[in-house]
N, C-alpha and C positions, 0 to 999 in steps of 0.2 A: 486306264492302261493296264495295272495291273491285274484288273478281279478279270479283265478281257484273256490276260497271257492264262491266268488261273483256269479260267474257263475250258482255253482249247487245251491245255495238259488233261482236265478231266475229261476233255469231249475224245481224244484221244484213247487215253484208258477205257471208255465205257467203249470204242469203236475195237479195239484190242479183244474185251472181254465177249463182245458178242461174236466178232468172229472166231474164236475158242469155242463157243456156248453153238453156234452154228452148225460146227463142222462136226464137232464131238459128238454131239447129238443123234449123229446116225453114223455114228460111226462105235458102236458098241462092242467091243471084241475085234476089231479092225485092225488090223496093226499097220495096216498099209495109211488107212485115213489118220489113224494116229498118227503117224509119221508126218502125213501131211500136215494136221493140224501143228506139230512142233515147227515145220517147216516155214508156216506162214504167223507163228507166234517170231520164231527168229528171224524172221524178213522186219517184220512190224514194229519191234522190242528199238535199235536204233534210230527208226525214226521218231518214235517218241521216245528215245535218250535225248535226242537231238533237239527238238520241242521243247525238254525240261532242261534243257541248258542254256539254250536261247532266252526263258522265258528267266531264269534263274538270273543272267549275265543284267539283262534290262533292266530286272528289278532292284539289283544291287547298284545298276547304274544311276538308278534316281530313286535310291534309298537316303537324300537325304530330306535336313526337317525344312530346307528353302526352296523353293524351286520356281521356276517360271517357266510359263507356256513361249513357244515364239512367237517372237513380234509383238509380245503383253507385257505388260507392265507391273500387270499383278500378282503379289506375292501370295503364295502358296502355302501355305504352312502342315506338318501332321503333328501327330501327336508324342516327339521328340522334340520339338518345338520348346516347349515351356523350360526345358534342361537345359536346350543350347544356349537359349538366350540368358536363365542365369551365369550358366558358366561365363559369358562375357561382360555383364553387368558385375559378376563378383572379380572379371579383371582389372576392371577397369576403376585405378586410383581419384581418389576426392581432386587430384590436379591435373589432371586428366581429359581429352575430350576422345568421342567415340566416332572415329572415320569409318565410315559405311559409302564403301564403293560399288557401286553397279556397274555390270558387264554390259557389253553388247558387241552384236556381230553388222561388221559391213552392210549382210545381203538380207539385215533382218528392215521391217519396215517400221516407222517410229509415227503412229498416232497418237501420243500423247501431247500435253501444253508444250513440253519440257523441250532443251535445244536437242535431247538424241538420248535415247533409250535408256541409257546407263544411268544418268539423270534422273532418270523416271523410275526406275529399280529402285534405286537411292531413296528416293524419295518415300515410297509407297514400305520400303525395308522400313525407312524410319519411325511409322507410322506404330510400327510394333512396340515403341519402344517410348509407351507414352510415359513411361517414369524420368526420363531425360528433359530438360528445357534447352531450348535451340542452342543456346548458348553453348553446351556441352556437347553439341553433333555436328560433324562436318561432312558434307554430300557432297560426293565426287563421282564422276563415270568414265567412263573408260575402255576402249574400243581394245578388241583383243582380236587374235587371229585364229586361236584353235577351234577345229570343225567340230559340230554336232551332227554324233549318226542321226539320231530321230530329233525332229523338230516339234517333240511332243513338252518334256518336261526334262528340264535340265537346270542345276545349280549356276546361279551368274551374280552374285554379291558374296562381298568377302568385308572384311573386319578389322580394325587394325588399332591402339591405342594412341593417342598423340599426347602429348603433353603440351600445352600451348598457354604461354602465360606472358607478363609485361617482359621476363625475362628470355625464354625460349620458345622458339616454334619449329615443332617438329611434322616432319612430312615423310611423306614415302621415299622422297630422292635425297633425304638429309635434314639438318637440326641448325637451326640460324640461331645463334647465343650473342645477346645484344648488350652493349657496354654505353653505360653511358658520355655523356662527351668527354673528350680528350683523355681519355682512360686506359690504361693499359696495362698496370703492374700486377691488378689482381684482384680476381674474380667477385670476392664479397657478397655473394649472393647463396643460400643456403639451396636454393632449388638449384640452381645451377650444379651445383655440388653433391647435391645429389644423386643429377643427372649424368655427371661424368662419374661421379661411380659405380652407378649401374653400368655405363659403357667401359670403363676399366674390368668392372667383374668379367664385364661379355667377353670383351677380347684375349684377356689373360688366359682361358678356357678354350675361345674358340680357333685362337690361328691367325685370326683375321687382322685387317691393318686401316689402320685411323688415317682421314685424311684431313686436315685443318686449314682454313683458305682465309683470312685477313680481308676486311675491306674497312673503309673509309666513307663518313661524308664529303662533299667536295669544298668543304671550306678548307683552305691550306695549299702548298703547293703538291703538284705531282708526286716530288721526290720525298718530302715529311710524311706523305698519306701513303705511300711505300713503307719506310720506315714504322708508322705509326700501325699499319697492317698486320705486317710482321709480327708487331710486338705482339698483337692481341690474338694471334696464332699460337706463338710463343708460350705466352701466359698460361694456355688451355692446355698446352704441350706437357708444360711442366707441373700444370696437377695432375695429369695420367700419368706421370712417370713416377709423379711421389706416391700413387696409388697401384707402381707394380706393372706399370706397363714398359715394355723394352723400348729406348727411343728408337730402336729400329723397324717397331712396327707402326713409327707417329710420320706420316710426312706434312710439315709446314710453311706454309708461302703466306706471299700477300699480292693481294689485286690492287691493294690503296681502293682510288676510290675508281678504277673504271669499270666495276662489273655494279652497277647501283641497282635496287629491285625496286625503288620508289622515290618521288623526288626529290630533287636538292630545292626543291622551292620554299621547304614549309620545312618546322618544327617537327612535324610529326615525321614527316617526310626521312628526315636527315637520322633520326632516329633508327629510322627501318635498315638505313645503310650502314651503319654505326656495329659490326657485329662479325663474330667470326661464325662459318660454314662449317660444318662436322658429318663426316662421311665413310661410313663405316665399308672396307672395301673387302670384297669375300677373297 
C-alpha cells in the first residue's frame, strides 16, 4: 500500500516534469508559450498537492508496528516492532499478567478456528510474545463499532496490564479483592496494599472517584451477608482514606450475597464470591 501511494506521487511528478520539458521545448523565446507552460504547471502543482496529501494522511494512518488486513487474522508487524513490544514487556510487573485484546468489526468475516475474529487477533498477537508462559497472558476480543476507510491495513489489538493473583483480579471493568472467610476488619495482604496504593496515588492526582461494592458467599442469612458486605467495602474505604484519599471521592455498598460470580456449591466456588468490587469512576 504504501511503495504503491510512493509510486503514483512520483508517477505524478515525472507526468508534471514532462509536460514542462514538452511545451518549453518549443517554446524558446516565446513568451506567450511560456506563459502557457506556467499556466498548465499551476493547473497540475494542486493536483499533485492533493496526491501528496492523500498519500501522506494513509500513510500515517497505518504507521503503526501492529496491523491487520480485513477479515485476517494475521499480525502484521514493521520494523518498530521490536521497540513497542519492549516497551510493554518492560511494563509489565513480575505480578502481573499481559491482556491482549483483539478488535473486530460486525461486517468483517471470521475464517478462523476461533469463536470471532478478535479471538483470533489475540491469539496470533500473542504468538509475538513467546517470552511470556500462558499462565502470564490473557486473550480477549472484542467487537467495536468504529469504521475503517480502507479495508487494507489497520491497527485492531490493544494492551493492557492486569494483576491477577490468589488475592486480586483485575480486569478492564474493575478489580475483585478477595477476603477470606468471615473476614472483614482488615486487609492483611501486602499485594493488596500495594494495589490500593497505586489506586490512591491515581485518584489523588487524577479527580476521579472510587467505587467499592461488598459481596458475600451465601452461607448466612440475607441480612448478616448485607452487614458482612458492607463491612468488607468499608475496610478498603478506610485504607484509601488513610492513604489521602477524600471519603468524598470513595462510594461504598454491599450486595451481601445476591450479585455471586461463581458458585455457592463448592469451596472454591464461595471463595470467588467472598470479595469486594473496585471501580474506578472517570
Amino acid at each position: 500500500m504504501r511503495a504503491l501511494l510512493i509510486a503514483l506521487i512520483v508517477a505524478v511528478q515525472l507526468l508534471l516534469g514532462w509536460c514542462y520539458w514538452n511545451d518549453a521545448k518549443d517554446c524558446c523565446g516565446d513568451t506567450a508559450k511560456t506563459s502557457k507552460v506556467t499556466e498548465i504547471s499551476k493547473k497540475a502543482a494542486p493536483a499533485a498537492a492533493a496526491v501528496a496529501t492523500t498519500a501522506a494522511a494513509v500513510v500515517k494512518k497505518v504507521s503503526e508496528p501492529l496491523l491487520f488486513n480485513w477479515s485476517d487474522g494475521k499480525a502484521i508487524t514493521d520494523d518498530t516492532w521490536p521497540n513497542r513490544k519492549k516497551s510493554i514487556l518492560d511494563g509489565l510487573n513480575k505480578d502481573q499478567k499481559l491482556e491482549i485484546t483483539g478488535l473486530y468489526r460486525s461486517d468483517e468475516k471470521n475464517n478462523s478456528q476461533f469463536e470471532n475474529l478478535g479471538i483470533a487477533r489475540a491469539n496470533e498477537t500473542r504468538k509475538l510474545f513467546s517470552e511470556l508462559s500462558d499462565d502470564r497472558v490473557i486473550l480477549l476480543g472484542k467487537l467495536v463499532n468504529d469504521k475503517v476507510d480502507q479495508k487494507d491495513l489497520f491497527a485492531s489489538a490493544s494492551f493492557a496490564n492486569r494483576t491477577v493473583n490468589k488475592s486480586i483480579k483485575e480486569t478492564a471493568n474493575g478489580t475483585q479483592i478477595y477476603f477470606p472467610f468471615n473476614s472483614t476488619n482488615k486487609l492483611n495482604d501486602s499485594t493488596v496494599e500495594k494495589y490500593l496504593d497505586d489506586v490512591a496515588t491515581r485518584v489523588k492526582s487524577s479527580g476521579e472517584r472510587v467505587r467499592l461494592t461488598g459481596h458475600t458467599d451465601a452461607l448466612g442469612s440475607d441480612a448478616s451477608n448485607m452487614t458482612l458486605g458492607q463491612w468488607r467495602a468499608d475496610v478498603v474505604q478506610n485504607y484509601l482514606m488513610k492513604r489521602g484519599v477524600p471519603a468524598s471521592k470513595i462510594i461504598a455498598q454491599s450486595k451481601g450475597e445476591s450479585k455471586p460470580i461463581a458458585t455457592n456449591s463448592t469451596e472454591a466456588g464461595r471463595a470467588k464470591n467472598r470479595r469486594t468490587e473496585l471501580q474506578i469512576i472517570k
